[in-house]
C-alpha positions in Angstrom: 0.0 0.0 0.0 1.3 3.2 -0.8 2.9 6.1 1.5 -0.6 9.1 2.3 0.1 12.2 0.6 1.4 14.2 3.3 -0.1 17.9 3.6 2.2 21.1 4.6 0.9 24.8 5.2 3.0 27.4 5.4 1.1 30.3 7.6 3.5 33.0 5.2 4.1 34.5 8.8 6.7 37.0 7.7 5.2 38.2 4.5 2.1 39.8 4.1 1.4 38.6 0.5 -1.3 36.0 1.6 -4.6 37.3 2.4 -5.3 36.5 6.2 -8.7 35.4 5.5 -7.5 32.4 3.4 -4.6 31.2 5.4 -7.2 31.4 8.8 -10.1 29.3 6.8 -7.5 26.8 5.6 -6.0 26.6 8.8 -9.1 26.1 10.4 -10.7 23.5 8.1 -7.2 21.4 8.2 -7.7 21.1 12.3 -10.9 20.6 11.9 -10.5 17.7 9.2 -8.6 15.3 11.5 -6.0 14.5 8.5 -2.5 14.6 9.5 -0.6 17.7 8.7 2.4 20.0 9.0 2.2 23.5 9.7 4.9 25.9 9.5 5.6 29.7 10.3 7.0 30.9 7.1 8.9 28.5 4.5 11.0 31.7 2.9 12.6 31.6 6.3 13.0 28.4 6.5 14.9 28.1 3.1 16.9 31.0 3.9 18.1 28.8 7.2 18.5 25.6 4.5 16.6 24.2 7.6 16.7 20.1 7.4 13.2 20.0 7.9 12.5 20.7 4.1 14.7 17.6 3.0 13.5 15.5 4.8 10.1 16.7 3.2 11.3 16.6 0.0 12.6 13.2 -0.1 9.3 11.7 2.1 7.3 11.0 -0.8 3.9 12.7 -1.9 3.3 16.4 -0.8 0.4 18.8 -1.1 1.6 22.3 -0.3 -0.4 24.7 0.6 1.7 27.9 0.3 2.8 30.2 -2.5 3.3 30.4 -6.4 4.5 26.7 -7.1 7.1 28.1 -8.9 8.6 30.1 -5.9 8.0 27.2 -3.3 9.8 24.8 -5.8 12.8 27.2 -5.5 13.0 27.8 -2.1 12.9 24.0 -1.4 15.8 23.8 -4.4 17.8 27.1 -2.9 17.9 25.4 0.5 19.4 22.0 -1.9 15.9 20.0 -1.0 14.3 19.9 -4.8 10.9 18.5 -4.7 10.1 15.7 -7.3 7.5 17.1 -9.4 6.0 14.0 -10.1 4.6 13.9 -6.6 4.4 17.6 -5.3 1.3 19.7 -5.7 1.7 23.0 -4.3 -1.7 25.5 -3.8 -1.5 28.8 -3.8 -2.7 30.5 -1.0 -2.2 34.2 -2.7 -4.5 33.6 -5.8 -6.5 30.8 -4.4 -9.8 30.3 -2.9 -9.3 28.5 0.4 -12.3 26.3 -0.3 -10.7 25.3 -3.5 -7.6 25.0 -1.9 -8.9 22.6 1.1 -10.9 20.6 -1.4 -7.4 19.8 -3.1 -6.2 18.6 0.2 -8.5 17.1 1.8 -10.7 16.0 -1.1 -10.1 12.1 -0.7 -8.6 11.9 2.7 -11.9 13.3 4.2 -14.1 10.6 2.8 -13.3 7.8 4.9 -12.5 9.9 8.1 -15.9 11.4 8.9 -19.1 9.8 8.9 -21.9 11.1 7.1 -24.4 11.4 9.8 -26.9 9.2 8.6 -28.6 6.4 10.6 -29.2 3.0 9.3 -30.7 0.1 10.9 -27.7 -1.7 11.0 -26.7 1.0 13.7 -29.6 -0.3 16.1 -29.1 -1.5 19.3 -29.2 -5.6 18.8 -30.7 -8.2 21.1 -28.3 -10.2 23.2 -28.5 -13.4 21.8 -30.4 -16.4 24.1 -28.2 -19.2 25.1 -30.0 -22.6 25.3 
């Protein structure tokens, strides 16, 4: 069975190039989701630190990124010598995006089996103990 996509946000903490309102509703749907995630402050910073965290991201298999122009994000994980495999990066942009379109790219198929729909069904009924002869 293959590796989950694994999700990162970067909250763009030291930039004000992301609208607030999207980063907050992505945020917020993310938590509320239950999917496993990564957040981080500000991935410009961490590039300019060449922090290790982003190679080990980049070589971890499937990503979803919800950050910045793809072509920027690609370049900071390259500048801090982590290049993302393009064949299984997808990077969001949080600047141009809408953050329901942007959650329903990362959460699309990971919320199905996670939350239950609600619904009732008579298979959900309380059973009778079973009578032992």
């Amino acid at each position: 069975m293959p590796e989950p996509t694994r999700i990162l946000y970067c909250h763009c903490a030291y930039a004000d190039v992301v609208p607030r309102a999207v980063k907050e509703a992505v945020l917020k749907k993310l938590c509320a989701s239950g999917v496993a995630f990564d957040a981080v402050a500000d991935l410009c910073e961490m590039s300019a630190r060449q922090d290790a965290a982003l190679k080990t991201l980049a070589v971890g298999g499937a990503v979803k990124i919800a950050a910045c122009y793809p072509r920027a994000v690609k370049w900071l994980f390259a500048a801090a010598n982590a290049p993302l495999a393009a064949a299984t990066t997808e990077v969001l942009n949080l600047r141009v995006q809408a953050a329901d379109e942007v959650c329903a790219a990362l959460l699309g198929a990971e919320l199905k089996p996670n939350l239950p729909d609600g619904k009732v069904a008579a298979a959900d009924a309380p059973q009778p103990a079973p009578v032992v002869a």
